[in-house]
C-alpha positions as CSV (number, residue, x, y, z in Angstrom):
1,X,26.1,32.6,-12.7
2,X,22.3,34.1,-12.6
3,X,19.9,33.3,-10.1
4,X,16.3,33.7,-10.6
5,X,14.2,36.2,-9.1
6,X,11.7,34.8,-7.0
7,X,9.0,36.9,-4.6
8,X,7.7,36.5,-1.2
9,X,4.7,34.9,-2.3
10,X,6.7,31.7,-3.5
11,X,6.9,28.9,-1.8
12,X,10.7,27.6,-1.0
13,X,12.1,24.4,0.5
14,X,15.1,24.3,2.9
15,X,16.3,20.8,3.4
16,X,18.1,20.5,6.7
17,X,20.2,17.3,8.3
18,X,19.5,16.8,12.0
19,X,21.3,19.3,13.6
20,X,19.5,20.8,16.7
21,X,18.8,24.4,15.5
22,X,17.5,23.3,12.3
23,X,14.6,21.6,14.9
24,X,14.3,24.9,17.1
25,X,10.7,25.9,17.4
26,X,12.3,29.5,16.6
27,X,13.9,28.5,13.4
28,X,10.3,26.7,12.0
29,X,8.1,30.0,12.7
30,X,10.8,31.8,11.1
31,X,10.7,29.5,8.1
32,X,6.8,29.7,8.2
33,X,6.7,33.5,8.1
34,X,8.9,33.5,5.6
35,X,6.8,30.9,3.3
36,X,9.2,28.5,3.3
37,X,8.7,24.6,3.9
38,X,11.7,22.6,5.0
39,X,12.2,18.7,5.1
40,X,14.7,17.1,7.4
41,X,16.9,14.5,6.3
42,X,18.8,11.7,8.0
43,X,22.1,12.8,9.3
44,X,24.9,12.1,7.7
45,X,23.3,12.5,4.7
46,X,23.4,15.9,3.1
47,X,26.5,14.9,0.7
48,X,24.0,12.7,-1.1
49,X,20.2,14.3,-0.7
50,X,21.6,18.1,0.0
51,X,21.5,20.4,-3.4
52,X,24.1,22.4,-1.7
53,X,26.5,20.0,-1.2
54,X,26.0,17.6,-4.5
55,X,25.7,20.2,-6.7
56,X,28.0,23.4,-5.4
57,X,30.5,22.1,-2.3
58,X,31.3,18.7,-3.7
59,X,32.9,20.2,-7.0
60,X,34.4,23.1,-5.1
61,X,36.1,21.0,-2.2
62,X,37.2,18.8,-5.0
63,X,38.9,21.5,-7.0
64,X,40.5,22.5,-4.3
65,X,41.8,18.9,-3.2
66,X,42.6,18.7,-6.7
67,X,44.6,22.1,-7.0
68,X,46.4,20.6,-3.6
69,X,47.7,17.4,-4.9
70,X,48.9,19.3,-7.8
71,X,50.7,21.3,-5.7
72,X,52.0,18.5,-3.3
73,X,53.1,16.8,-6.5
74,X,54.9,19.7,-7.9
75,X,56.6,20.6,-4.9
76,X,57.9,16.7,-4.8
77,X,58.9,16.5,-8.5
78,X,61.2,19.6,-7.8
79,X,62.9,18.1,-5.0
80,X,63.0,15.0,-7.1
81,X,64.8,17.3,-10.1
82,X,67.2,18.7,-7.6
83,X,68.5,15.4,-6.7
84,X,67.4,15.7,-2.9
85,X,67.8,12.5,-1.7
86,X,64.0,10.7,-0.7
87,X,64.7,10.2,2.8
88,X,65.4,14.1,3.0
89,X,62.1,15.4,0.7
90,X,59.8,17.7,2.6
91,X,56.6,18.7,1.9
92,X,56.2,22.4,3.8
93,X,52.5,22.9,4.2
94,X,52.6,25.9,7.2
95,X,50.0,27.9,6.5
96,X,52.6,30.9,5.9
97,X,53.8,28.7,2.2
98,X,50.5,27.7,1.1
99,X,48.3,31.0,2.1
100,X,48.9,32.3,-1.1
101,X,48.1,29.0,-3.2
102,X,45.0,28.4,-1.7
103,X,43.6,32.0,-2.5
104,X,44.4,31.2,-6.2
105,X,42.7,27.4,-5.6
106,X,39.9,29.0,-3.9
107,X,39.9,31.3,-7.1
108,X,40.1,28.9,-9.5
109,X,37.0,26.8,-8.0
110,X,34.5,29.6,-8.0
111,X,35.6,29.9,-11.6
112,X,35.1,26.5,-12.2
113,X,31.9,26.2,-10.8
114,X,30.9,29.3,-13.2
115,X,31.7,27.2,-16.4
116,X,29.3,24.5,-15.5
117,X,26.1,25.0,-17.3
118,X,22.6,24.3,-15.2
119,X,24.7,23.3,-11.9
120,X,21.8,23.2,-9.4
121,X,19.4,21.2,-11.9
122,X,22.1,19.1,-12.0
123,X,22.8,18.5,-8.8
124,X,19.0,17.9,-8.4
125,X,19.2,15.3,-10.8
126,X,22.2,13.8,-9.0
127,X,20.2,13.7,-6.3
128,X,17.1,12.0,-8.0
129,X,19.6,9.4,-9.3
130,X,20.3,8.4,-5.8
131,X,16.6,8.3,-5.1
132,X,15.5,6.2,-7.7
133,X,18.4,3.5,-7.3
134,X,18.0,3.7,-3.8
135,X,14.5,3.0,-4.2
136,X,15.2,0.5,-7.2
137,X,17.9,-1.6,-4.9
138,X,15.4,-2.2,-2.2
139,X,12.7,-3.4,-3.9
């Protein structure tokens, strides 16, 4: 994934939910030196208005609930194979068992999220969607 290059001299906007330290006089002169504007959205609401989270945590957290119900499902459909009884099926989820699936899952979503051409303009497209038909369904 390439990023561009940007410079000092251009602007940037942070978008921020409500959380205290995002309001912190502190944090804003910081953002000021550093020529950067930021907008605060409702809480609650970053999975939907958040470029972040629509267009880069949403598809990673979902590969990775993905690669886990695959997992789950696997470790079932064995137990199934064996014969185990249903009563008796466990499902072992210490964090000793799956430690070494989730670095592979983990793996496997950055690799994913590679493969997806233009993922922040589409994430801010997403995000325009949900603008415009919130927009649209209150009018």
């Amino acid at each position: 994934m390439e990023f561009p290059q940007y410079s000092m001299n251009d602007r940037a906007l942070i978008i921020f939910d409500q959380h205290w330290s995002h309001l912190d006089p502190v944090t804003v002169e910081c953002l000021n030196r550093l020529n950067c504007d930021h907008q605060l959205i409702p809480a609650k609401s970053t999975d939907n208005f958040s470029v972040l989270d629509v267009a880069i945590n949403k598809p990673f957290k979902g590969h990775i609930k993905d690669s886990f119900s695959k997992w789950c499902t696997n470790q079932i459909m064995e137990q199934i194979r064996r014969k185990i009884p249903p009563c008796q099926i466990k499902l072992d989820i210490r964090t000793s068992e799956i430690k070494p699936y989730v670095c592979e899952w983990i793996d496997g979503a950055f690799k994913h999220l590679n493969s997806i051409e233009n993922l922040v303009q589409n994430g801010r497209r997403k995000i325009d969607d949900t603008i415009h038909s919130i927009i649209s369904d209150s009018t």
